[in-house]
C-alpha positions as CSV (number, residue, x, y, z in Angstrom):
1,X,-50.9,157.9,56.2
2,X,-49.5,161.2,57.5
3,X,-51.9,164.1,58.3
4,X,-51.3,166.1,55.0
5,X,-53.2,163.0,53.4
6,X,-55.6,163.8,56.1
7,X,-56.0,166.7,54.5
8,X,-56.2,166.2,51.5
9,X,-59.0,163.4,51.7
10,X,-60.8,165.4,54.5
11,X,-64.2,164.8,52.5
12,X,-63.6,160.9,53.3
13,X,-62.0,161.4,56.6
14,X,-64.8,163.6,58.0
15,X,-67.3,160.0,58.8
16,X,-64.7,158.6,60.6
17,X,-64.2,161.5,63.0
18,X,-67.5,162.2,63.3
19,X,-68.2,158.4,64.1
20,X,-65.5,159.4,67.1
21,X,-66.4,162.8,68.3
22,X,-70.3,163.1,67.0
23,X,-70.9,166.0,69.2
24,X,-69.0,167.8,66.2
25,X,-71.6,169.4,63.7
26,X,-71.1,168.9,60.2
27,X,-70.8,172.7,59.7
28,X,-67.8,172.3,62.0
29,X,-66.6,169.8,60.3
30,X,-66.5,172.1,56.8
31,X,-65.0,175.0,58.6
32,X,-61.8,172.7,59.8
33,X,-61.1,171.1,56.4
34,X,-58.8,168.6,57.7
35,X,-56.8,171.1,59.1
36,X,-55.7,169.0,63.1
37,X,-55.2,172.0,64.9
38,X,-58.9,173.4,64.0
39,X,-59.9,170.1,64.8
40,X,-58.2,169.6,68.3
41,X,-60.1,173.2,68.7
42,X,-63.3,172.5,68.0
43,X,-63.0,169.0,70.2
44,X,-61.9,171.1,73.0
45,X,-64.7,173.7,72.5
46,X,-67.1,170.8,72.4
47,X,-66.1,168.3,74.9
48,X,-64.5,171.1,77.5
49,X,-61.2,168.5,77.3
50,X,-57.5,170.5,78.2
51,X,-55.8,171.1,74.9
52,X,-52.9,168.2,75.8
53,X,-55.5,165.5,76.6
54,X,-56.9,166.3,73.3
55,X,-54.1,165.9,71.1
56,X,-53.6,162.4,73.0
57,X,-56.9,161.4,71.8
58,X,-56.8,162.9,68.7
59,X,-53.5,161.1,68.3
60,X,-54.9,157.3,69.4
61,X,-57.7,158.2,66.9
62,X,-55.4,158.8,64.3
63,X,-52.9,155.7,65.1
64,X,-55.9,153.3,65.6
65,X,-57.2,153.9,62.1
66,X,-56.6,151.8,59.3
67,X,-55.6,154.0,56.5
């Protein structure tokens, strides 16, 4: 699955990335709408992570999934 499906079944999506980063509200989770660089965003605003170890992890995440 490539991130436009992402998008596109963000409403689905949204349990499983909560399950990984649950400090994200559900609010949050709304505003970003699948979009991955809102996402990586509001992971580094949350955790206080450096924007390139984020998109590692938010790229793990993603590969670890089964889609």
């Amino acid at each position: 699955m490539d991130w436009n499906r992402i998008e596109g079944n963000w409403k689905q999506v949204k349990g499983k990335v909560k399950e990984q980063w649950g400090r994200l509200t559900d609010d949050d989770l709304d505003v970003i709408e699948g979009n991955r660089d809102q996402l990586e965003g509001k992971i580094q605003e949350r955790y206080g992570i450096a924007k390139d170890q984020v998109r590692k992890d938010v790229d793990t995440w993603y590969s670890s999934q089964r889609w």
